[in-house]
N, C-alpha and C positions, 0 to 999 in steps of 0.2 A: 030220413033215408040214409042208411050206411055209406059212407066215401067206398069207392072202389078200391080193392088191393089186387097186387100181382098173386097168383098160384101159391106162392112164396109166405104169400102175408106183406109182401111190401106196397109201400106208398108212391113207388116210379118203377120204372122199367130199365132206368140208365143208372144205377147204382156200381154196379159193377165195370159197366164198358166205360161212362166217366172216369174210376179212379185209371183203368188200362189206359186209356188216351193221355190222362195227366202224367202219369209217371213217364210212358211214352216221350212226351216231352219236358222228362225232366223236371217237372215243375211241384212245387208245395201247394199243396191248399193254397197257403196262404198268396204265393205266387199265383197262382188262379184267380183267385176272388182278386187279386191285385188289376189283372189283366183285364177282367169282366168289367172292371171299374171303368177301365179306362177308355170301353166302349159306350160307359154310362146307362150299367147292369149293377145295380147297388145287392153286390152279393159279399157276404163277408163269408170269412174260415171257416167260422160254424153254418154256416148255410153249406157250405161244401161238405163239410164232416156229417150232416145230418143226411144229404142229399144221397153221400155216398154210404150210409150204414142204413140206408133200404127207410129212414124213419121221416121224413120231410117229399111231399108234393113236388112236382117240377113245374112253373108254368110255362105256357107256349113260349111268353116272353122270354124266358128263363132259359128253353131249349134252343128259341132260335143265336141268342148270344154264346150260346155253347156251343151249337154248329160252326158260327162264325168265327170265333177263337181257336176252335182246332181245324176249321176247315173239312170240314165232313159233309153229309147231306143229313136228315132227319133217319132217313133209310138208315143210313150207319151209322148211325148214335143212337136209334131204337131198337132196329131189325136184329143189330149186333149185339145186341142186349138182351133183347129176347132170345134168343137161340142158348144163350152164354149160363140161363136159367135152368 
């Protein structure tokens, strides 16, 4: 059975609205994936860089430490995403 993709061809939904909330705050990849760490979300740079060029999965796990890092709801890290499509 084929994995699901976005309308787009892509593999998440938060590709875009992640890089907007990162730069938002200012932050690198690698500053991110630093942060994610340190909630003990083992994401490194290229997990970011993939996440964010539509090419790499998100898991729930994955979403809830990215809520929680920039402080958003699920709503606003998907809904905002989807729309942004």
């Amino acid at each position: 059975m084929p994995k699901p993709r976005t309308q787009t061809g892509g593999k998440n939904l938060i590709a875009n609205r992640l890089k907007e909330l990162r730069k938002l705050h200012g932050w690198s990849q690698r500053d991110l994936a630093h942060q994610l760490q340190l909630i003990d979300c083992d994401m490194d740079k290229n997990v970011i860089t993939r996440i964010e060029t539509n090419k790499r999965y998100v898991t729930d796990l994955e979403l809830k430490a990215l809520c929680q890092i920039f402080k958003v709801s699920y709503d606003d890290l998907i809904d905002d995403a989807e729309e942004s499509q």
